[in-house]
C-alpha positions in Angstrom: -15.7 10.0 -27.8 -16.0 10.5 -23.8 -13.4 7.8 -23.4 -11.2 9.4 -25.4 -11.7 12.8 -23.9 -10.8 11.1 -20.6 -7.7 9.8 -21.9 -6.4 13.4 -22.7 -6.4 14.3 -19.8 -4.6 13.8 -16.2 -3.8 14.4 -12.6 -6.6 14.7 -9.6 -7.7 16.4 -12.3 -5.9 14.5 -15.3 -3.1 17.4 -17.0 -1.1 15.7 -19.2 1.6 18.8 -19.3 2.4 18.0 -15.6 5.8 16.6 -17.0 8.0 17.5 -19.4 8.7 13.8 -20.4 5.1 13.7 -22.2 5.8 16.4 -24.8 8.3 18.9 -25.5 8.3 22.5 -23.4 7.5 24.3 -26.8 4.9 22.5 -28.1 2.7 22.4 -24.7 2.2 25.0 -22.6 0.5 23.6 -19.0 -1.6 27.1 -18.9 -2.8 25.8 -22.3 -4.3 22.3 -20.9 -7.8 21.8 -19.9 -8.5 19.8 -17.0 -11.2 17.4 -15.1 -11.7 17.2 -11.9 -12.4 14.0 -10.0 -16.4 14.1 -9.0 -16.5 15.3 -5.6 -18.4 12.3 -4.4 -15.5 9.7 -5.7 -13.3 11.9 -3.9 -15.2 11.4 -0.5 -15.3 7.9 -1.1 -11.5 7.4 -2.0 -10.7 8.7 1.0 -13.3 6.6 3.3 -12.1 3.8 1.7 -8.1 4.3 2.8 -9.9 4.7 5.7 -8.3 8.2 6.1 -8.2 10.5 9.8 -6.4 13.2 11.5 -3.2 11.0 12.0 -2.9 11.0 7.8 -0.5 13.2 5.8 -2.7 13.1 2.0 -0.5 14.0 -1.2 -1.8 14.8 -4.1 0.3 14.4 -7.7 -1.3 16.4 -10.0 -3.7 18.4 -7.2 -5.4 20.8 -9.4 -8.0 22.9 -7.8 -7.2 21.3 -4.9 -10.2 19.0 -4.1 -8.5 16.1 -2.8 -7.1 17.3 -0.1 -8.7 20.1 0.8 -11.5 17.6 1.7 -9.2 15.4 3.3 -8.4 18.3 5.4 -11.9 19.5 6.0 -14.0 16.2 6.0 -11.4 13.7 7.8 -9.0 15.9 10.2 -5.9 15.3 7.7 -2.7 17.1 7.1 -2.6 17.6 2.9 0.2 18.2 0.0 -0.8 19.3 -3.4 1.5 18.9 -6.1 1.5 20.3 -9.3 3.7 22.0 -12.5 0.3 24.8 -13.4 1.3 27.9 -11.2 -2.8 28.6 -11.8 -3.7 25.5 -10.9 -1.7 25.9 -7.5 -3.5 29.8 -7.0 -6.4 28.0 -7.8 -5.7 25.4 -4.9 -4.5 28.0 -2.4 -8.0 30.4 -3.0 -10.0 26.7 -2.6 -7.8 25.5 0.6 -8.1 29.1 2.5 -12.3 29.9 1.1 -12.7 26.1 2.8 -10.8 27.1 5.9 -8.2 24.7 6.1 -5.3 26.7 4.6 -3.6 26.0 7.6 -3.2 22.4 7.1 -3.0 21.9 3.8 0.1 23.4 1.4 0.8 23.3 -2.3 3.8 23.3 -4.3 4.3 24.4 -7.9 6.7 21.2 -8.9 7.2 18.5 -11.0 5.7 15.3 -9.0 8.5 12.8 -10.5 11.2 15.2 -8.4 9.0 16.1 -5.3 9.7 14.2 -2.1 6.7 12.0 -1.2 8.3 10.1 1.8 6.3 12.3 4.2 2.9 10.5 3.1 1.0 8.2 4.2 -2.3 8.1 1.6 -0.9 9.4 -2.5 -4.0 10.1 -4.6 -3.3 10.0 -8.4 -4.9 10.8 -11.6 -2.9 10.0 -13.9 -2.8 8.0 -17.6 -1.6 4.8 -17.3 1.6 5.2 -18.8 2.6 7.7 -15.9 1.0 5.6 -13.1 3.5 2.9 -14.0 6.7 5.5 -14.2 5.8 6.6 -11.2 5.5 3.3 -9.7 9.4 2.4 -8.8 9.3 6.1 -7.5 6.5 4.9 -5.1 8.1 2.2 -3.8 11.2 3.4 -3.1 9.9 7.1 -1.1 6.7 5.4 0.8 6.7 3.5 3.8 5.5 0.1 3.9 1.4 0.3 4.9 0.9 3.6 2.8 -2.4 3.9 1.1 -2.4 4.6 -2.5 -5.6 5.8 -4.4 -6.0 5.9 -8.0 -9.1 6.8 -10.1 -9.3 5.7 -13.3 -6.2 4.2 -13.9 -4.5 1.1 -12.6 -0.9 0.0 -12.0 -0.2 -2.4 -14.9 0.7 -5.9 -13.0 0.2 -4.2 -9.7 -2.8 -5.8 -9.3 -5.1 -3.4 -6.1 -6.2 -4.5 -3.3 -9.7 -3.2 -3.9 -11.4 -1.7 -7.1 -14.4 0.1 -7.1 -17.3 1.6 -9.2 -19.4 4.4 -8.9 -21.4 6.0 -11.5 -18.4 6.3 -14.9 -15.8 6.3 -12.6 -13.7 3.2 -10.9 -10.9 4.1 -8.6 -8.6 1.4 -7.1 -6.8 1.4 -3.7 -3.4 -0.3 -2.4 -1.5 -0.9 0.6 2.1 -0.5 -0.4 3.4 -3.9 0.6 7.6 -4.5 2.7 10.3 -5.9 0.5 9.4 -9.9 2.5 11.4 -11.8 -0.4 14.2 -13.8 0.7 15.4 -16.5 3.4 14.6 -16.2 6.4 15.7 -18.0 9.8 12.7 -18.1 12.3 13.6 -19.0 16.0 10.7 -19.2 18.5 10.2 -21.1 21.8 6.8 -22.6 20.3 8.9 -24.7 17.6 9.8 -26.8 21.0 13.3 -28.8 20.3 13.6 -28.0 16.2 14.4 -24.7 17.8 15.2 -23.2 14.7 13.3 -22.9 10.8 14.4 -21.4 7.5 11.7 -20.8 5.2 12.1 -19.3 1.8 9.4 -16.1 0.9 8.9 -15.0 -3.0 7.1 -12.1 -3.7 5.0 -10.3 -6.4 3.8 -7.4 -4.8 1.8 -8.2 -1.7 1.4 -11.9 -3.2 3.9 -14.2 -1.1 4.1 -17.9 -1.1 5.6 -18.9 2.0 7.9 -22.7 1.4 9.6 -24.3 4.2 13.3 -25.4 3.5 13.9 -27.3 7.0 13.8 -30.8 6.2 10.7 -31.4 8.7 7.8 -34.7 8.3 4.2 -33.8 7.8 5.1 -30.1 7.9 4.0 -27.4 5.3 2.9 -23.3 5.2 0.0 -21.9 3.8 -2.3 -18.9 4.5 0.8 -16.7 3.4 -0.2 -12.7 3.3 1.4 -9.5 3.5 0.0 -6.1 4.3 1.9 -3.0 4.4 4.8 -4.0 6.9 2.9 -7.5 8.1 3.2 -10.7 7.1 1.9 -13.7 8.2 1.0 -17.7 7.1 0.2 -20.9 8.6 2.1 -24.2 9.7 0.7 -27.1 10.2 2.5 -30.2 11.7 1.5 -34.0 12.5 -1.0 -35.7 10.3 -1.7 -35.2 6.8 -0.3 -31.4 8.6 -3.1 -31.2 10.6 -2.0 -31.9 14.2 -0.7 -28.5 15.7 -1.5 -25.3 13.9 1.2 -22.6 14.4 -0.3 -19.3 13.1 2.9 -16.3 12.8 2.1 -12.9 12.4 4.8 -10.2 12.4 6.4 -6.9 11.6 8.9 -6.8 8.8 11.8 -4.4 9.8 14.6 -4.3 6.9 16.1 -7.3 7.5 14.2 -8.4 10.3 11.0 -10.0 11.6 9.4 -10.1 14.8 5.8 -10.4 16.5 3.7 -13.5 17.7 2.5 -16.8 17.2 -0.4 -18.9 18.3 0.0 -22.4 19.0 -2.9 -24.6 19.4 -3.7 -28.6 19.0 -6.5 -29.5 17.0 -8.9 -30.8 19.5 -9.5 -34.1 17.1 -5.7 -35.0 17.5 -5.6 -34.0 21.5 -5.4 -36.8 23.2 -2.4 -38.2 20.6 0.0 -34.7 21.7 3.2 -35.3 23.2 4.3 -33.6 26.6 6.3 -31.3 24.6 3.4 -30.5 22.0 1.2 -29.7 25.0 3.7 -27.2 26.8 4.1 -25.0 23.5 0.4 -24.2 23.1 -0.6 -20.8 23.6 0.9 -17.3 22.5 4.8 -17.0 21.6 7.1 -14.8 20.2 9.1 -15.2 17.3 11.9 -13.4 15.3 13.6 -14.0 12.1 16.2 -12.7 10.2 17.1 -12.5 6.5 20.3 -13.9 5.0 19.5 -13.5 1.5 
C-alpha cells in the first residue's frame, strides 16, 4: 500500500497534475492533488552529492513547497529555480524562500516544466514517475550543458543507467553527469604520435559509455580505458609489445565538433632500454586536437 501511495504521486514533491499530458484539464484539478515532499535529509544529501556551491544555478521541476532549492540557496550558496503548474504550490514556495531568507536568490515560476527553459542550469532535481522522467529525458539533453548534474529521487531514467545510486532510510535517489554527444570519427593529430602524425579512431556511445576503436592500420596498437564525463573524454593507447611498450594516456574537452586537451606519454620502464630515439623524444606531456567528420 505505501508503494502504491508513492506511485500517485510526483514532483520534488511528486504531483502528478503538473502536466496536462497525464490526464485531461477536467477531470484533475492540480489544487485537487495531494503531495509528498522529499525528506529534508535526502534533500541535503542530493545536493552534497552533486557536490553543489555558490557557482551552481539548482532547478527544480515540480518544486512544490520549495525545499530543494531553498536549501540549495541557504545551505550551499546556490542560485535556485522552482518550477511548477500549482499557483499554491508556488505561494507556498515564495512564503518558504522569503521566511528562510533567501528570496533573493531563489525564484519560482507557475509553468508547465516540459515548456520552461532549463538551459540556465547546472544541477535539475526531479521527482517525478517514471514515465515522465523518461519524456523529459530528450528534453534534458537537448537544453543542458554537457557536465550538468541531474538528481532524481525515487525514480530512474529507464536505460540511462546513473552514475551513482543511493539509499537512505525508504528512499534511493540517483545522480548523473549529463554526458557530450562524443559519437563519431574522429581525426587526432598530436606531436607525441612522432612520424604516424595523424590517427582516426572511431567512438560509439550509449550515454556516457564509449568504446574507443582505432581505424589507422597501426601493429601492436589498441585503446582501452575509454570514459566520458560531462564534456571530457578520455582512453588509453598502448603501442609495442603485446601493446605494452608506450602508454599514451588522452584526455580532452569535447567542443561540438571538436576535441582538444593533453596527453601523457611515457615508456614502460620494463621495455626502456628497447625505445627508439624517436620513442624517447615523445615522452612527457603533449597536446592533442581532433576533429569530427562524421
Amino acid at each position: 500500500m505505501k508503494r502504491q501511495r508513492r506511485i500517485w504521486f510526483a514532483g520534488t514533491v511528486i504531483c502528478l497534475v503538473l502536466f496536462g499530458a497525464m490526464a485531461p484539464a477536467s477531470s484533475v484539478r492540480a489544487q485537487d492533488v495531494h503531495f509528498i515532499a522529499t525528506p529534508q535529509y535526502v534533500v541535503n544529501e542530493m545536493l552534497e552529492l552533486a557536490g553543489t556551491n555558490q557557482n551552481d544555478v539548482v532547478y527544480d521541476l515540480g518544486c512544490g513547497d520549495g525545499r530543494f532549492i531553498i536549501t540549495a540557496a541557504k545551505n550551499f550558496g546556490a542560485r535556485g529555480v522552482g518550477i511548477d503548474i500549482d499557483p499554491e504550490r508556488i505561494r507556498e514556495s515564495r512564503v518558504n524562500a522569503k521566511k528562510a531568507g533567501v528570496d533573493d536568490r531563489v525564484t519560482f515560476y507557475e509553468q508547465d516544466l516540459f515548456t520552461t527553459d532549463i538551459s540556465p542550469a547546472t544541477i535539475v532535481a526531479l521527482y517525478l514517475l517514471p514515465e515522465l522522467n523518461l519524456s523529459l529525458r530528450s528534453r534534458l539533453f537537448k537544453q543542458l550543458k554537457p557536465g550538468t548534474r541531474i538528481l532524481s529521487h525515487d525514480f530512474d531514467m529507464g536505460d540511462w543507467k546513473p552514475d551513482v545510486v543511493e539509499q537512505l532510510g525508504e528512499s534511493t535517489y540517483y545522480y548523473w553527469v549529463l554526458p557530450a554527444d562524443a559519437k563519431g570519427r574522429w581525426h587526432i593529430s598530436t606531436p607525441a604520435l612522432g612520424k604516424d602524425g595523424e590517427y582516426t579512431v572511431e567512438v560509439v556511445q550509449n550515454f556516457q559509455e564509449i568504446r574507443v576503436t582505432l581505424l589507422t592500420k597501426q601493429d601492436n596498437a589498441s585503446i582501452s580505458h575509454a570514459k566520458v564525463k560531462g564534456d571530457m573524454i578520455s582512453f588509453f593507447l598502448g603501442k609495442g609489445f603485446g601493446r605494452n611498450k608506450t602508454g599514451m594516456f588522452f584526455k580532452g574537452k569535447v567542443t561540438g565538433n571538436t576535441l582538444s586537451g593533453n596527453v601523457q606519454v611515457e615508456i614502460n620502464p620494463f621495455y626502456s632500454h628497447l625505445a627508439t630515439e624517436e620513442e624517447a623524444s615523445i615522452t612527457g606531456n603533449h597536446g592533442w586536437t581532433a576533429v569530427r567528420s562524421k
